[in-house]
TILOKOL-28571 format. One record per residue (C-alpha): residue in one letter; x, y, z. Coordinates in steps of 0.001 Angstrom, whole numbers, plus 500000, padded with zeros to 6 digits. Example, Ala and Ser with C-alpha at 12.3 -4.5 7.8 and 13.67 -1.06 7.14 Angstrom:
BEGIN
+----+--------+--------+--------+
: aa :      X :      Y :      Z :
+----+--------+--------+--------+
:  A : 512300 : 495500 : 507800 :
:  S : 513670 : 498940 : 507140 :
+----+--------+--------+--------+
This chain:
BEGIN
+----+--------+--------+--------+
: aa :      X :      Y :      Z :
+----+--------+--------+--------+
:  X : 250450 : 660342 : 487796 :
:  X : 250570 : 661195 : 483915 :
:  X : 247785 : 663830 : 484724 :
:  X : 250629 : 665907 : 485687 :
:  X : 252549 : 665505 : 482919 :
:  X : 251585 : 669061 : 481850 :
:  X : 254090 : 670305 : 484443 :
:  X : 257190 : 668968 : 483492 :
:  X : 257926 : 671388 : 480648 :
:  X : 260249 : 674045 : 481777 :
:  X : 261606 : 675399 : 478677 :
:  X : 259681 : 676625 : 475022 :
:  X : 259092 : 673544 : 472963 :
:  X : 261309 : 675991 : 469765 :
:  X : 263731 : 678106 : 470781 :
:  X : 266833 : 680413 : 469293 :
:  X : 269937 : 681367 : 471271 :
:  X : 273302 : 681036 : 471768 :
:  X : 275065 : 677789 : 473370 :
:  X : 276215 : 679017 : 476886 :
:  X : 277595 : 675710 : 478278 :
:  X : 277766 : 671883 : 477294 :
:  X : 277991 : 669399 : 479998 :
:  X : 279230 : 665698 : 479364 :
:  X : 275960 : 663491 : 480962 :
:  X : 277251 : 660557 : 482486 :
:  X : 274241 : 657793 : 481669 :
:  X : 273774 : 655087 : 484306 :
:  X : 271197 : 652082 : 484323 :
:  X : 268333 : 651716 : 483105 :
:  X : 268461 : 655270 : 481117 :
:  X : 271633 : 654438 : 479360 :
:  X : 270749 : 655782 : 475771 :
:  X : 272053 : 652399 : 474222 :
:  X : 275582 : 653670 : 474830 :
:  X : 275410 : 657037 : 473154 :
:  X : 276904 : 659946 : 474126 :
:  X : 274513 : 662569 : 475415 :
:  X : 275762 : 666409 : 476932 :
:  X : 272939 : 669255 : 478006 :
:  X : 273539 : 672423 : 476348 :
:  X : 272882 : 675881 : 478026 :
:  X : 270386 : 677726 : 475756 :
:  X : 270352 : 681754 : 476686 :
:  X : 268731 : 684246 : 474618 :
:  X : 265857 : 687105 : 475511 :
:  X : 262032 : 685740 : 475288 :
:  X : 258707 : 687256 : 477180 :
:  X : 260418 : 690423 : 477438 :
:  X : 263057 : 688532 : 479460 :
:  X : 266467 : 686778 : 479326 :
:  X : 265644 : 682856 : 479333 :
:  X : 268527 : 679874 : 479699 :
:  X : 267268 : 676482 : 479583 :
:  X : 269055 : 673285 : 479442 :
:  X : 268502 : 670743 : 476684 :
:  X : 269608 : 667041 : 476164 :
:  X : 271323 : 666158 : 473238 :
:  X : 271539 : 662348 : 472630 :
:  X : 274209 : 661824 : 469374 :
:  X : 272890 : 659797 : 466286 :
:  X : 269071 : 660582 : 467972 :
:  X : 268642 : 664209 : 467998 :
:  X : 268657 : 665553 : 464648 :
:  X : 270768 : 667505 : 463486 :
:  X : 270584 : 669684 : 460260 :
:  X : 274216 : 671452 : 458785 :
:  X : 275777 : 670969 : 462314 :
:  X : 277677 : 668394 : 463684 :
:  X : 277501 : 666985 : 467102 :
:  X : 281221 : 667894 : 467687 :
:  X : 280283 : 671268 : 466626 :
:  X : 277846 : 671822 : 469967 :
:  X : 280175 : 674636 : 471370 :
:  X : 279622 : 677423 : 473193 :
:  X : 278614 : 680593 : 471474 :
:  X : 277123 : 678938 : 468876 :
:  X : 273681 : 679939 : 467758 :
:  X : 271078 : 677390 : 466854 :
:  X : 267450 : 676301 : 467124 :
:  X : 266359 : 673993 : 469277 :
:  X : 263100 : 672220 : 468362 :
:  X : 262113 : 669913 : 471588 :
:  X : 259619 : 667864 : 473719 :
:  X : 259454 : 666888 : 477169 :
:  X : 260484 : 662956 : 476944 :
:  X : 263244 : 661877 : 475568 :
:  X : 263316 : 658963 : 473389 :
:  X : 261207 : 655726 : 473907 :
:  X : 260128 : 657416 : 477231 :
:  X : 256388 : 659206 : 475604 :
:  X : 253774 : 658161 : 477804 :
:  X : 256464 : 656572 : 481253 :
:  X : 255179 : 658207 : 484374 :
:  X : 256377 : 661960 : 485023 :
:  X : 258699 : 660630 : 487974 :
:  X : 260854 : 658353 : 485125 :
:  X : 260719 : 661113 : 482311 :
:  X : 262634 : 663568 : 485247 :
:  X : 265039 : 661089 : 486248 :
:  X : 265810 : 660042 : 482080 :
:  X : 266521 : 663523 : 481593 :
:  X : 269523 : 664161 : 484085 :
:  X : 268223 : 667365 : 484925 :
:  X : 267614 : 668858 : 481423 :
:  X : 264489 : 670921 : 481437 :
:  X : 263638 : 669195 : 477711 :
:  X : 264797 : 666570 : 475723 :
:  X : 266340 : 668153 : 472021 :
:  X : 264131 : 666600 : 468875 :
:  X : 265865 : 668967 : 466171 :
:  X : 269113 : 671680 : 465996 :
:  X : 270407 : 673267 : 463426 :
:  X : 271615 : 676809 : 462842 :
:  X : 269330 : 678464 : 460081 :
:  X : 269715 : 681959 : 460921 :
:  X : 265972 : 682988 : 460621 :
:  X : 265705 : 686896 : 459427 :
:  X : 264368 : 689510 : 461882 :
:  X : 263536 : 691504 : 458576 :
:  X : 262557 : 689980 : 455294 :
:  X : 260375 : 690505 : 452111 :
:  X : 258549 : 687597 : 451103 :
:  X : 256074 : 685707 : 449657 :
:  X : 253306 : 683550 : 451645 :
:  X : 253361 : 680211 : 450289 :
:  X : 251148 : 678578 : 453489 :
:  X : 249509 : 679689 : 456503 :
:  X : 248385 : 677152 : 459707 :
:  X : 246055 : 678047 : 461982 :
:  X : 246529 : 677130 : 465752 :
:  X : 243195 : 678628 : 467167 :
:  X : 241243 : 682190 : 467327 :
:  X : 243857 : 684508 : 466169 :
:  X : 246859 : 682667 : 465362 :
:  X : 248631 : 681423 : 462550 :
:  X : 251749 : 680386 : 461649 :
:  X : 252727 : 681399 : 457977 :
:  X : 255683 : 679867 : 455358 :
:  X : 257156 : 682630 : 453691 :
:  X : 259639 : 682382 : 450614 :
:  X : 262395 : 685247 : 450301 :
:  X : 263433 : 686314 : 446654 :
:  X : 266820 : 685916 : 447349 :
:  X : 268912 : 683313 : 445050 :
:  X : 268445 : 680044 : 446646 :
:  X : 264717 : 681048 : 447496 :
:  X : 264810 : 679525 : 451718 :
:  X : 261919 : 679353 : 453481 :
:  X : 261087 : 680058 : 457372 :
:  X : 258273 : 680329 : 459129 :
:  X : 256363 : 683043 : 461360 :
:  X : 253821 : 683598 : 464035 :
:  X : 251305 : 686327 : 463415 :
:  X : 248923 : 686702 : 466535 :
:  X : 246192 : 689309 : 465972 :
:  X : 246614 : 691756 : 468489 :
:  X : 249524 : 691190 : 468854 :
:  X : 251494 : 691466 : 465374 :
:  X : 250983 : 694986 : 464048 :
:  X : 249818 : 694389 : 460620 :
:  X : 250187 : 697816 : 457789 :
:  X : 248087 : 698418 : 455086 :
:  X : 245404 : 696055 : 455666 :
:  X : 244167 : 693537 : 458656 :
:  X : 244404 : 690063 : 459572 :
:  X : 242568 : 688624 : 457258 :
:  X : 244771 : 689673 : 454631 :
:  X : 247342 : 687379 : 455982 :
:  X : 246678 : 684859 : 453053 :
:  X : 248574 : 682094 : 450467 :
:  X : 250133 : 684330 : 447702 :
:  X : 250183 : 687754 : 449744 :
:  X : 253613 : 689500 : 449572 :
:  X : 254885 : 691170 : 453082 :
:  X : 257067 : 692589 : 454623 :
:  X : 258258 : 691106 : 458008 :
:  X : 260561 : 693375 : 460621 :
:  X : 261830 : 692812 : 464030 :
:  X : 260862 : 689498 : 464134 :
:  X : 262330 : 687678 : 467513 :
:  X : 261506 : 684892 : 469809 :
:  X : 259464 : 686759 : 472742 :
:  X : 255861 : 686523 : 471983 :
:  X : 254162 : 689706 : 473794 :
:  X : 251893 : 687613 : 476475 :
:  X : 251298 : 688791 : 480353 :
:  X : 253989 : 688585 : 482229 :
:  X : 252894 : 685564 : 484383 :
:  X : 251399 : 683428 : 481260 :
:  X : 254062 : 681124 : 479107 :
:  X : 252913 : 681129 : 475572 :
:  X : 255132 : 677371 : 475712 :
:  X : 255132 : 677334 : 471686 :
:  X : 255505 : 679102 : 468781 :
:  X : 253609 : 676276 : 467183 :
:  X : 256541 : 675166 : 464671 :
:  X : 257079 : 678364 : 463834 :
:  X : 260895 : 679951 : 463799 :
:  X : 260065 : 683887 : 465496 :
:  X : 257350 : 685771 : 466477 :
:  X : 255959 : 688185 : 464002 :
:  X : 256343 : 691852 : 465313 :
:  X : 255402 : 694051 : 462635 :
:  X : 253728 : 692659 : 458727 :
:  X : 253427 : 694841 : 456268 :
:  X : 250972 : 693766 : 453556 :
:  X : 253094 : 694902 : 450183 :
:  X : 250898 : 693034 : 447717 :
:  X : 247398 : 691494 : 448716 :
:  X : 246978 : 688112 : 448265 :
:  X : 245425 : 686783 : 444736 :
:  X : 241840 : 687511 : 444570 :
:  X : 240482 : 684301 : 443666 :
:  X : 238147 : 685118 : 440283 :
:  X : 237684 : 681448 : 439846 :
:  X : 235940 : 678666 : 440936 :
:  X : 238262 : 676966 : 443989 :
:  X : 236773 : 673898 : 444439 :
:  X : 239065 : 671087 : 443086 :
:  X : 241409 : 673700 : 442132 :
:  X : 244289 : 671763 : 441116 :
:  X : 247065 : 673882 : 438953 :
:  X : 246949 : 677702 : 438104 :
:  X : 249733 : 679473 : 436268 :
:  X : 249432 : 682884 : 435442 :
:  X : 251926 : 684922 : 433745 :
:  X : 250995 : 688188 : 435808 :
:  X : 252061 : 686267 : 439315 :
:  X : 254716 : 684513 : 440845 :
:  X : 257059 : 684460 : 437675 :
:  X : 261230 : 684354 : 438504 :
:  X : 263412 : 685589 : 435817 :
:  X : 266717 : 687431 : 435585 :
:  X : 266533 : 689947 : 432346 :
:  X : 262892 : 688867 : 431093 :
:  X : 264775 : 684727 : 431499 :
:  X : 262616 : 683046 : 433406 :
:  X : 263710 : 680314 : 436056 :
:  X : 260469 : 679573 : 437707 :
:  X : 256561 : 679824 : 437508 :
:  X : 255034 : 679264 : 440736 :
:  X : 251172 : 677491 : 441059 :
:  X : 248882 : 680198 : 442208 :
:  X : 246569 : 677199 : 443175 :
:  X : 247618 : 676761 : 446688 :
:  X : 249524 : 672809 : 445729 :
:  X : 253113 : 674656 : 445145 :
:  X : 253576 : 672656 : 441876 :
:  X : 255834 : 675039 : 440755 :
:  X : 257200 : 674729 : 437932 :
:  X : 261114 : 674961 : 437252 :
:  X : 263128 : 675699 : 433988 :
:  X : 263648 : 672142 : 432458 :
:  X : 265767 : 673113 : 428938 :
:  X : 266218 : 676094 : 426861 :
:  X : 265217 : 679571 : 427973 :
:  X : 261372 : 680623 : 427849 :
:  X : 261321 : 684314 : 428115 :
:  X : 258803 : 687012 : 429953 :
:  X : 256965 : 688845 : 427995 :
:  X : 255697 : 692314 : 429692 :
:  X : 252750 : 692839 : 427357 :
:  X : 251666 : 689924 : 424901 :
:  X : 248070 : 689000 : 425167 :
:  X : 245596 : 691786 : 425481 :
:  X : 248627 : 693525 : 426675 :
:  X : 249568 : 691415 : 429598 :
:  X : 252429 : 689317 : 430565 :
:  X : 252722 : 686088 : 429019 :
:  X : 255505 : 682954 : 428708 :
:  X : 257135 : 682928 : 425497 :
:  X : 258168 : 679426 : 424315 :
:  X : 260346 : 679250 : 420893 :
:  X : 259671 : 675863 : 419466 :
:  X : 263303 : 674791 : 419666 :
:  X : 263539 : 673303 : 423290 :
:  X : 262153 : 676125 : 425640 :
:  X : 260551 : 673623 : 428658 :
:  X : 259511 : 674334 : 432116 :
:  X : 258736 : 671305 : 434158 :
:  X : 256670 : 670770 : 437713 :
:  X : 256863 : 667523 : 439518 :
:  X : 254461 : 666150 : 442942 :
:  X : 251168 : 665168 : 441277 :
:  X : 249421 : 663083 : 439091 :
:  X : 246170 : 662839 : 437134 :
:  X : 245327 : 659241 : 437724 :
:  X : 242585 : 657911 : 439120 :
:  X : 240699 : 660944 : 438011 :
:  X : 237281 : 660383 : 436581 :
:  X : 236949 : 664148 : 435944 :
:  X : 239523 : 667052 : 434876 :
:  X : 239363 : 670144 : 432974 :
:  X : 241940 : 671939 : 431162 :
:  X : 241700 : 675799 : 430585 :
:  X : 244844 : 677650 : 428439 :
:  X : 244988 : 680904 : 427137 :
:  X : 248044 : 680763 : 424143 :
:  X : 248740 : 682088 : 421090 :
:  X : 250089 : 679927 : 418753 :
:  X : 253390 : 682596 : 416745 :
:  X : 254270 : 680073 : 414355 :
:  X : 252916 : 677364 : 411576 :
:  X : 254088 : 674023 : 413390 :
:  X : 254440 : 671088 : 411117 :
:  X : 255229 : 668196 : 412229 :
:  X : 259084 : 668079 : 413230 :
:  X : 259382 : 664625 : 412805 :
:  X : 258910 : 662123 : 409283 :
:  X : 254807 : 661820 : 408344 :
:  X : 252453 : 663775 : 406638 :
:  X : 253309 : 667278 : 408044 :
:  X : 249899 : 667370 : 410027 :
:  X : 249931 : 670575 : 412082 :
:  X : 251477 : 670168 : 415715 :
:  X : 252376 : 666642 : 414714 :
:  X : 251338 : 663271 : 414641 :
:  X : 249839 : 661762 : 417751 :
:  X : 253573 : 660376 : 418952 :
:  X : 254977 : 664077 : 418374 :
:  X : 252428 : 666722 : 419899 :
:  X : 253859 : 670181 : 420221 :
:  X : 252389 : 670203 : 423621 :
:  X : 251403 : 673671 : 425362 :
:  X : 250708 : 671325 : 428429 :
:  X : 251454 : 667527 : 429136 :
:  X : 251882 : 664769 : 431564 :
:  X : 253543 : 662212 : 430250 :
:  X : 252974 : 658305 : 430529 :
:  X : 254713 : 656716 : 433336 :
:  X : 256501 : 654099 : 431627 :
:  X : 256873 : 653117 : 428037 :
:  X : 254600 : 649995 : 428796 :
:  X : 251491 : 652240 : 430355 :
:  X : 250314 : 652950 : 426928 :
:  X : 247861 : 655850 : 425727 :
:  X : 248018 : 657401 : 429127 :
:  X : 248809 : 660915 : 428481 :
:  X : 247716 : 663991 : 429681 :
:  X : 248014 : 666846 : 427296 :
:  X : 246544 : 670456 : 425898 :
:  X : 247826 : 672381 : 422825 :
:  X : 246225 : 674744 : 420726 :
:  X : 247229 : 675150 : 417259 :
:  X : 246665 : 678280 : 413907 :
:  X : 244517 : 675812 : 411964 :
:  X : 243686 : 673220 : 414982 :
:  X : 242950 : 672174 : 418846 :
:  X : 244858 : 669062 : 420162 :
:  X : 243733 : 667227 : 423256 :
:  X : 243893 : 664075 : 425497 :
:  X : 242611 : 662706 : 428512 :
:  X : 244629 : 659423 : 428699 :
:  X : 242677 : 656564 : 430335 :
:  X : 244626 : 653500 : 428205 :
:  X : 242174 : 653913 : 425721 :
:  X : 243142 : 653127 : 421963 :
:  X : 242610 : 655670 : 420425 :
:  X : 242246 : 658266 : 423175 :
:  X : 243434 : 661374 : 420999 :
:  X : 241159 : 664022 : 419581 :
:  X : 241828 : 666580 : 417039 :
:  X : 239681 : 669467 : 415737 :
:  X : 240124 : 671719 : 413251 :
:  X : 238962 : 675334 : 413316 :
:  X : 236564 : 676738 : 410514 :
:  X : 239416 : 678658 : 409038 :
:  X : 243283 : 679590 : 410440 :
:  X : 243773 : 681802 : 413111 :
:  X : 247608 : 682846 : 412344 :
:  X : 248949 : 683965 : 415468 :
:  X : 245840 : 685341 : 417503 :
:  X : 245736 : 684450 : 421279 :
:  X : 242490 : 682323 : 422355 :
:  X : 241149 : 680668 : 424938 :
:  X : 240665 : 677059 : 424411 :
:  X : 238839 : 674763 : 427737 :
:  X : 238420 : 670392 : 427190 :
:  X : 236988 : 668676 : 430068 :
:  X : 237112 : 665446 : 430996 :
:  X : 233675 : 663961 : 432778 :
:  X : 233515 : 660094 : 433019 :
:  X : 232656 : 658619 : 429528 :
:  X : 231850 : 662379 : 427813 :
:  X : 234906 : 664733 : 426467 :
:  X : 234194 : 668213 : 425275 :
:  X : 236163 : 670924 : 423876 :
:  X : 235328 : 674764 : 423823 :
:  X : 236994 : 677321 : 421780 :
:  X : 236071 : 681424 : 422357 :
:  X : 233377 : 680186 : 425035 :
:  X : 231783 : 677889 : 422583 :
:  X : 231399 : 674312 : 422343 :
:  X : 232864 : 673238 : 419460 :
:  X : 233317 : 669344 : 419813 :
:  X : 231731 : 666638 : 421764 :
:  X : 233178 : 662943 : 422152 :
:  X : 231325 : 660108 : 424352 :
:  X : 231976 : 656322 : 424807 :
:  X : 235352 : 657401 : 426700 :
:  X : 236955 : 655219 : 429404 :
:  X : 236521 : 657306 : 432480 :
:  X : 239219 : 656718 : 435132 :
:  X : 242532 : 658630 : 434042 :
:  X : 245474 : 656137 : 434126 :
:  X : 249263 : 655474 : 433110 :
:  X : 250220 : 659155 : 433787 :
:  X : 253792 : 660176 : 435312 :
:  X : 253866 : 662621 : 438426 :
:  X : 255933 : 665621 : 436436 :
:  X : 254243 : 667286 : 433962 :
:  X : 255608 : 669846 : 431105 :
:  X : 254705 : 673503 : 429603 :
:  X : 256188 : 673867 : 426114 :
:  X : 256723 : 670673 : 425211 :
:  X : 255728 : 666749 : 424541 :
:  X : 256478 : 664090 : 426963 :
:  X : 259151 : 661745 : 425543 :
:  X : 263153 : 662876 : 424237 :
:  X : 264646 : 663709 : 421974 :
:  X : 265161 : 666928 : 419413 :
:  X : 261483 : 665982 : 417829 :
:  X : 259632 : 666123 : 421186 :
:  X : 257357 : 668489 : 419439 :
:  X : 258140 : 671624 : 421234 :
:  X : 255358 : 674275 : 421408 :
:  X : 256062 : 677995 : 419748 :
:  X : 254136 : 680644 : 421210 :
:  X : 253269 : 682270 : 423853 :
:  X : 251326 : 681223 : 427120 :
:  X : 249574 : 683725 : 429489 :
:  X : 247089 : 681557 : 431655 :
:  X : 246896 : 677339 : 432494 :
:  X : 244494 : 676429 : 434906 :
:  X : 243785 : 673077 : 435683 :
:  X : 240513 : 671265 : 438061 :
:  X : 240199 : 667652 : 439395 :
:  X : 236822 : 668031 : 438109 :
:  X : 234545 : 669072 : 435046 :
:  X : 233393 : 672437 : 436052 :
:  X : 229582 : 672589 : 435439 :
:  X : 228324 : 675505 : 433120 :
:  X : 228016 : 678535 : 435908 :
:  X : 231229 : 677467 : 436941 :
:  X : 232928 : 676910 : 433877 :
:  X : 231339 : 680491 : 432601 :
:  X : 232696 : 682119 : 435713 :
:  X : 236492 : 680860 : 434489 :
:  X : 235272 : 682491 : 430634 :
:  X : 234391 : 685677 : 431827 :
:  X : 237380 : 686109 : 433884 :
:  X : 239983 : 685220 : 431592 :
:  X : 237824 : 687453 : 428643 :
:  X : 237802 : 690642 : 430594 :
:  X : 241606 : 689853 : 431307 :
:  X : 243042 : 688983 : 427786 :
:  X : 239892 : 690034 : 425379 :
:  X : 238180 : 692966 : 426111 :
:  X : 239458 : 694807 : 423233 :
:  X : 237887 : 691967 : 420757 :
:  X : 234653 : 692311 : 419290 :
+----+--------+--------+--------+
């Protein structure tokens, strides 16, 4: 009997329309619902070039139900309907029990609420999902305030994609979406059935900005910011800096006001931090565990940091106040030495890998000062070995290292040391590119990285 089971589904498993009818279901033994009250609602709207109504069961305090109430199932209100063909505790009964739990509703309602998705938008892709030859379903952010997402089909052949193809339909693109609706263009006597989580079908894409090339290594990618990309700010303030990585550990304005510069290293954009409390912050992952990492930052330094707390005035502090350009913190104040963290100083390099290790910190200081000049400064972390290279040169070497990373929080900061206060050690300068692996790139790799990031910020220096 469950062979059949294919055959039961009448209506789209997602669907947008307006509420035509509700009807009161009267439960009787043995599908009683545990007392709750259920109705069907009359979905009607336009789909495969045709009007559609179908009939869904809403079960109160089981179907879902996101900024509507169940009181608030009317008609002429317009909502999406995400369903499935049993309703609950029924996946897997025979076909002949599923029809007779439903009361005559075509599907059983999973999910309703009454985001409005737009026909038209400009966005950003943040994901794409592929559901066979041809198909994908793509998140796209809008850069309205409040920055919603929603979620499209593209079919090839069937979307009609502008300046470019398919295959441009990638993480990080910018597009243009229009006349976007529910009826996905298919023959007449075939029922496409899903739009695969999706919220509307896709018409028309325009491709606005092509996706970012990747001129780096992607394997164990973990963290890329680059001042050139995905930057939000009002008046040069910015709000956000999104991960051109593909993770979406974007990070969010934490304190103070960092501020976008158009032209600051090798006359591109870069992050401007003062050194008085400008912080951005990014939260969802975690260094530990790792026996490998590496850490690549192109800064410039604009100001002489002493230490801003009591000590000997060493330059970007003493090992409790690090004027961080990038840090994650420990994540407790018992889970000693196990900070993450990158600065680069005028006179000096600052770095840590922290596996619990006493001392874990390492300091180097440059041949002579280089006042406010941008550089390029890459430490990596490979089991017991930690090196540091300044200008494409390896400059310091340090071995008999614990290897596994450990003690780190899951937030991590740009501009700024881990723990409170007014003497956090905040970082003054200016911060174009942070890119960040969940391994020690090997030397073709790690060159690759070099030569990007030189023809990019110093092709002008001899």
């Amino acid at each position: 009997m469950l062979a059949a089971a294919s055959n039961i589904t009448a209506a789209p498993f997602e669907i947008e329309g307006y509420i035509k009818q509700v009807r009161t279901i009267e439960t009787k033994p043995p599908y009683t619902f545990n007392g709750k009250q259920v109705v069907s609602i009359y979905i009607v709207g336009h789909r495969f070039g045709k009007d559609f109504d179908y009939q869904f069961m809403v079960v109160k305090d089981s179907t879902q139900l996101e900024g509507i109430s169940f009181s608030d199932l009317v008609t002429g209100k317009y909502v999406r309907v995400k369903g499935r063909a049993e309703p609950p505790a029924m996946v897997g009964k025979p076909i002949q029990e599923i029809r007779e739990s439903r009361y005559g509703c075509c599907n059983y309602a999973l999910h309703i609420d009454t985001i409005a998705t737009p026909k038209n938008i400009s966005a950003l892709i943040t994901r794409t999902e592929s559901f066979g030859p041809g198909e994908i379903v793509v998140t796209v952010r809008d850069d309205k305030p409040g920055k919603r997402e929603f979620k499209y089909l593209v079919a090839e052949g069937k979307t009609t994609i502008r300046n470019g193809g398919f295959s441009d339909i990638k993480v990080s693109a910018k597009i243009d979406i229009s006349n976007a609706g529910i009826n996905v263009p298919v023959p007449q006597e075939v029922d496409h059935g899903k739009l695969y989580g999706a919220d509307l079908f896709a018409t028309s894409v325009a491709i606005i900005q092509g996706a970012v090339q990747k001129e780096i290594p992607t394997d164990g990618l973990q963290l890329w910011f680059r001042a050139d990309r995905g930057v939000t700010h009002s008046d040069n303030k910015v709000t956000q800096w999104d991960d051109q990585s593909g993770a979406n550990l974007h990070a969010k304005l934490n304190r103070g006001q960092p501020m976008l510069l158009n032209s600051a290293i090798g006359g591109k954009p870069a992050i401007y931090f003062n050194g008085k409390g400008d912080v951005l912050e990014f939260t969802g992952w975690s260094p530990n565990e790792l026996t490998a990492m590496t850490i690549i930052i192109v800064s410039a330094n604009t100001e002489y940091q002493p230490e801003p707390g009591p000590g000997k005035g060493a330059e970007g502090g003493s090992h409790s106040t690090l004027q961080s350009i990038l840090n994650w913190p420990q994540s407790s104040s018992d889970a000693r030495w196990g900070i993450v963290l990158l600065s680069a100083y005028q006179n000096s390099v600052s770095f840590r890998f922290g596996t619990g290790q006493n001392p874990n910190i390492n300091n180097w200081k440059r041949p002579a000062s280089i006042g406010d000049s941008p550089t390029m400064t890459i430490v990596t972390h490979d089991g017991a070995t930690e090196k540091l290279y300044v200008e494409g040169e390896l400059v310091w070497t340090q071995t008999e290292k614990l290897a596994a990373i450990k003690n780190c929080a899951s937030n991590g900061f740009i501009g700024r040391w881990s723990h409170g206060g007014d003497n956090s050690g905040w970082f003054a300068g200016n911060v174009a590119e942070i890119i960040v692996y969940t391994k020690a790139l090997d030397d073709t790799e790690r060159k690759k990285v070099e030569d990007y990031l030189k023809a990019k910020y110093f092709a002008k220096r001899k």
